[in-house]
Each structure stands twice: as C-alpha cells, then as structure tokens.
N, C-alpha and C positions, 0 to 999 in steps of 0.2 A: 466082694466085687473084684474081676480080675484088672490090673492094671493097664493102663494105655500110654506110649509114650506118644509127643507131640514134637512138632515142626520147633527147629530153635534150635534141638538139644542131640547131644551125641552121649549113644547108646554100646556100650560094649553088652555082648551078650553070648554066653555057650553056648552053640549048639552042638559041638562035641566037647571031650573031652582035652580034643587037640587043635579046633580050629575056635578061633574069636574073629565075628564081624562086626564089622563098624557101621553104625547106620545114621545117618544126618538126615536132618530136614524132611522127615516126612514125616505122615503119621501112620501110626502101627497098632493097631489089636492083638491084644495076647490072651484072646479068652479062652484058649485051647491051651494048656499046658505044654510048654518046648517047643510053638508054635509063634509066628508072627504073620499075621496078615494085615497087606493093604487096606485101611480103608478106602471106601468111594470117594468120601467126600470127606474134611474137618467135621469135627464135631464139637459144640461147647461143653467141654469137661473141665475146665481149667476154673478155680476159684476167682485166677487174677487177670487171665488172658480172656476176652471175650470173640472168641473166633468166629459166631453164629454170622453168617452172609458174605464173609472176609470174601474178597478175591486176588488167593496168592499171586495169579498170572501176570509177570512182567510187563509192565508197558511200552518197552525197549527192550534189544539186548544191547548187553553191555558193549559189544563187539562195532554196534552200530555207530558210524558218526554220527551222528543228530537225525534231528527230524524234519519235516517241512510244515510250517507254520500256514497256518489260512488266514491271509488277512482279508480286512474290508479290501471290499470296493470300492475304489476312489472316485467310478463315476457317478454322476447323478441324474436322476429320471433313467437309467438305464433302459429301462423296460415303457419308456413313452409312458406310464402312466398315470402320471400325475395330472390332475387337475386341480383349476383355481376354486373359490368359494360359489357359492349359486349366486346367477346374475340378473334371475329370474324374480318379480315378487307375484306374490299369490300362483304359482305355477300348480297349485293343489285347486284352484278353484272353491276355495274354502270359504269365499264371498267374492259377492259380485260389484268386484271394484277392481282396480288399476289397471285395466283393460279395455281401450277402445272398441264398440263392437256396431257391424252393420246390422241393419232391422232381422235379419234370417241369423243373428247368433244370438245365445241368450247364456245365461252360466248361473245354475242353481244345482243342488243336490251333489256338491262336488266335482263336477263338469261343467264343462262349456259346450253347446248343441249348434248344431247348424242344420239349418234346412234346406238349405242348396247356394244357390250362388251369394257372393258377398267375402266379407273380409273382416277378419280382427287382428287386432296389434297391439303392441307394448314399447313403451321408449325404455331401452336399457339406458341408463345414464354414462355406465362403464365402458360404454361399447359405442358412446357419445366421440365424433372427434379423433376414435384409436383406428383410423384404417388399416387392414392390415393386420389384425388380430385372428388369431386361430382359435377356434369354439367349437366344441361339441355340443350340440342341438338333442335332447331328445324329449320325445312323446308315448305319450299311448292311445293310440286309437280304440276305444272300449266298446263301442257300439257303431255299425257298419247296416244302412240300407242302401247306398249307393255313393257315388262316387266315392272321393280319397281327401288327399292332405298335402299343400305343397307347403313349405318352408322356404320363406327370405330371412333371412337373418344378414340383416345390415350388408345387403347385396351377397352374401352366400347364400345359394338355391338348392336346394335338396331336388332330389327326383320325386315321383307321385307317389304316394304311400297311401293304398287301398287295401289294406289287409289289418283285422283287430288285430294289437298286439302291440308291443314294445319297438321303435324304429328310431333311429341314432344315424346322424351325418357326424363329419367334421369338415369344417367351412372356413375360409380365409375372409373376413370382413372385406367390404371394397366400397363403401359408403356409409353414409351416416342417418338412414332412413328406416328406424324402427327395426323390430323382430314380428314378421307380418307371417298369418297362416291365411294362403288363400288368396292373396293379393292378385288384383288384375284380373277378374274369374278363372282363376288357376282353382283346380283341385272339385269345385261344387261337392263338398262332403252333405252328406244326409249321415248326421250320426253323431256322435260324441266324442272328447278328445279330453284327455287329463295328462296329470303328471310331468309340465313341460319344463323341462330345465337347458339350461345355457351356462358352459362353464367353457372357463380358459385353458387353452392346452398348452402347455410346459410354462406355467403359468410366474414361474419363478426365471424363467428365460435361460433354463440351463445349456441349450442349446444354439448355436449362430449359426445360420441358414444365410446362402448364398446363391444365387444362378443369373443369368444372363439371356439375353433372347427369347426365344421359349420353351429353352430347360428351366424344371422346376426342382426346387429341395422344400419336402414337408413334412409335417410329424401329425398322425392319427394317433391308433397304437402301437408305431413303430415309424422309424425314420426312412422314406420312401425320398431317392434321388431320381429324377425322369430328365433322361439327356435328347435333345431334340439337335440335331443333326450336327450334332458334338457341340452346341452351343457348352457355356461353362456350368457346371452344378458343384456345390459342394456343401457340407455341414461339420463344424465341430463342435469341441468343448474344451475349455480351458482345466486342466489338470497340473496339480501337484506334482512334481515328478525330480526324484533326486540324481543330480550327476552322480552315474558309478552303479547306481543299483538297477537291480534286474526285475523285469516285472513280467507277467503273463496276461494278454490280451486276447479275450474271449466272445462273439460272438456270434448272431444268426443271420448265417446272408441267403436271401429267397432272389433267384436269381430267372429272367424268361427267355434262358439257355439262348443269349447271342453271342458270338464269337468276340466279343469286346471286352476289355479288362477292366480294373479302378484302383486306384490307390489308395490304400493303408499307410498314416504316417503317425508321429506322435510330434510331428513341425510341416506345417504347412508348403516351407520351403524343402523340404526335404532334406534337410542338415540335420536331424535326427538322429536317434540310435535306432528306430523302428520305420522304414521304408520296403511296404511289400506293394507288390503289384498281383492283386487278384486276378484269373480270371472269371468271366462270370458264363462258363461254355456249358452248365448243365442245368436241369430242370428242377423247380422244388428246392427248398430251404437245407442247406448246410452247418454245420457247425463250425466255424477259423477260429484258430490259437493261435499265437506266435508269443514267441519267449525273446526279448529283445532287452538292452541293456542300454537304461538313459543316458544323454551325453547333457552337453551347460545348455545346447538348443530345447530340449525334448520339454515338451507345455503344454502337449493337448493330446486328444483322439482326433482325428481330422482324417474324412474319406472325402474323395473328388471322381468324378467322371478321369478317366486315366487315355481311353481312347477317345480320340478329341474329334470322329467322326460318326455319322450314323444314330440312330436312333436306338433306345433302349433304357431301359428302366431296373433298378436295383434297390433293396430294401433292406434295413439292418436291425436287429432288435435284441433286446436281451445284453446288454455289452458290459464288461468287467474289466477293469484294470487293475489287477491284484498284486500286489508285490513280491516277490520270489526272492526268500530267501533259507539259507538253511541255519538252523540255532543247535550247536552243538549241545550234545545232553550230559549231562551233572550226575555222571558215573562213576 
C-alpha cells in the first residue's frame, strides 16, 4: 500500500536530486511513485487520529478582532402574541350545559343550532368586574342556511359573521354583561356554531397603553397607536437596560403614508440614549433599526404620536431589543 502523509506534520521530500520541499498541513497521496497529489478531501487512515467528517475550516481568522454575539431579546410579547388561558367553559359543545339558550338554540352533536332569531350566552367569571380587558373572541360557523353571527363580548361587538368558517375579533371589554351570540335580534343565524374561545391579549400585561380624547393605543397582533387630531397616544415596556452598553433596536412599522412623524425612545422623557423621530411618509410596512447606547435614564421601548396634530394611525410589530456588543476571540 503506497503511503499517505497527513495534516499535523512536515514532510521533507526529493523531488530532485537538488531541490527539497517542505510541505505542512495538508494531505498528500503518493500513490504514483516521485509523485504527490492533493487530496479532495481527508480521509480516515490514521490508527490514532479519527478525521472521517473533521471540518478543518476556521471559524475566525486569526487577524480578526472578535466577533458579534446574538443575544436574546429583552423584549417581551414582541410579536403581540401571546395569550391568556381559555375563559370559555364547554366552548366544544361537548354537553349541553353552561350555556344559557333561547327556545330557537339547542346544543347536541358537538354544536350549538340556531333557527333564526333569539340569543345565547355565558357568564365568564374572569371577565366579571375587569372592564377594560382586551380578548380575542373566536368561533367557527360550521353549518350556514341563512343568516350570520354577531358577538358581544362584555360590550365588545364584533361585526356579522355570515360565511362557514373560522372568524376572530379582538375587543376591549366595556361592561360586565356576559359573552352573548345574537343578542338583541342581531345576527338571526339558521345554522350552527362551534369552537368558541375567549382569551386574554397580552395577558401578563407586558405592555402599558396610554391615549387621551379620542386617540387610541391597542394590541391585536400587533401594537396599533390611532392619533385623533393629535389628541395624546402612546405605549411602552419596561426594560432592562445597562448605563454604557450598546444595544440594537429592531422593528416593523406599517405606516397610512401621512406626512406626520412619532417617536422612538428608550425614556419617555426623552433623556435617553435612544431619541429618534420617525417619519411615517410612506405606504406598507418597513423594517427600523437603530443602534443607540443606554445612559442611567434608558428603561423602556416607548413610542408616542410625535406630531401633535391631525389624524393618523401607526402600527408596530415584531420588536427586538438586543444587546450589541463585540467579544474578542481567544486566538
């Protein structure tokens, strides 16, 4: 068998009479006599070295100062979507119990039926007393002869929902008066309805929501600020944030292209290390970054209506607060 040299070692070898070269760290085939060829790849030859899937290739160079590290995200719910526990009981119709129902509903076979006008309802107990609560509502309409569906949810009112299929509000509570389908002669469904759940939106309160007059600040699945003729809107979040280090703030603003701006802080006051002023001049959703460096103020993500006149609407989703820093490499 002709011999192989291997990565490690240095080789002196003739190939004349008068010249000797040195060869390092590679691997060499000498199956041809007076001959050295590359191989493609390593191969396992070696008794003691097991090289079969090795990956020589550096993960640095040497030459490089460090690297950049990914850390977490310090915010929470970034992406609006978390919700609370189900607030619903029997929402499967799986018996015909905890459900108030007028003479035209009935609930057997996994569903609840309606045959035209009339009303059924549930007391949430959680939803008792909490005005002001933010809840995703949804159903499934599974069987459709006529009319639709309307939704109260503790004075949140969905729109008519006449079409089979899956349909989802999100509703701000404003009393304390059941979770009613149909109420009032709303909706006259001829048909069937399953599946209804009721859950809390940012259910661990990670966000604080603010506005005045009749600007509003809300969270679906994404955090929607509506400024009404520059009344005040705002929302933040309380963050971690160390004087001195640098951090990068990341994300998605959908904007209904008005010549009005908003502000980006990481301190309400704006004593911060991070004060931008957006504009929001163009159509459809964007990406924003900004690399900014905490000072002893810096405590939150915190965006506000910035121009304090006119009407207009801005939405943020997806947001990241990552730390920026670089770790030298152990070279």
């Amino acid at each position: 068998m002709c011999p192989k040299m291997g990565m490690g070692t240095s080789v002196s070898t003739a190939v004349s009479e008068r010249t000797a070269v040195i060869i390092e760290d590679y691997m060499f085939d000498a199956s041809t006599a007076g001959e050295l060829k590359p191989e493609a790849s390593p191969s396992d030859f070696h008794d003691t070295w097991d090289l079969d899937g090795t990956d020589f290739t550096p993960e640095a160079s040497p030459d490089d100062e460090g690297y950049w590290d990914d850390f977490e995200n310090i915010v929470l719910n970034g992406d609006y979507e978390e919700l609370g526990s189900e607030l619903v009981t029997n929402g499967t119709f799986d018996a015909d119990s905890n459900w108030t129902k007028d003479a035209n509903w009935s609930i057997a076979n996994g569903k609840a039926t309606s045959t035209g006008s009339g009303r059924m309802y549930q007391s949430i107990p959680g939803l008792e007393g909490n005005v002001g609560t933010v809840v995703q509502v949804t159903l499934d309409i599974v069987e459709r002869t006529s009319g639709g569906v309307v939704v109260n949810c503790y004075g949140g009112v969905s729109s008519l929902f006449n079409t089979v299929g899956t349909h989802s509000f999100v509703t701000t509570t404003t009393n304390s008066l059941n979770l009613y389908f149909n109420n009032s002669g709303q909706g006259n469904l001829v048909g069937s309805i399953d599946n209804i759940s009721v859950k809390q939106v940012d259910p661990n309160d990670r966000w604080q929501l603010s506005s005045s007059g009749n600007s509003s600040s809300s969270i679906t699945d994404k955090l929607t600020i509506s400024v009404d003729n520059g009344d005040f809107a705002s929302a933040s979040q309380t963050l971690s944030l160390s004087n001195g280090n640098t951090y990068e703030l990341s994300f998605n603003l959908t904007s209904d292209n008005s010549s009005k701006s908003i502000a980006i802080r990481d301190h309400s006051s704006a004593t911060g290390g991070l004060t931008e002023t957006v504009s929001l001049n163009f159509t459809g959703t964007q990406t924003k970054s900004f690399i900014f460096t905490a000072n002893a103020n810096s405590n939150s993500f915190y965006t506000k209506r910035h121009t304090a006149s006119g009407t207009y609407t801005y939405s943020i989703d997806n947001v990241t607060v990552k730390e920026y820093a670089i770790t030298p490499l152990d070279v």
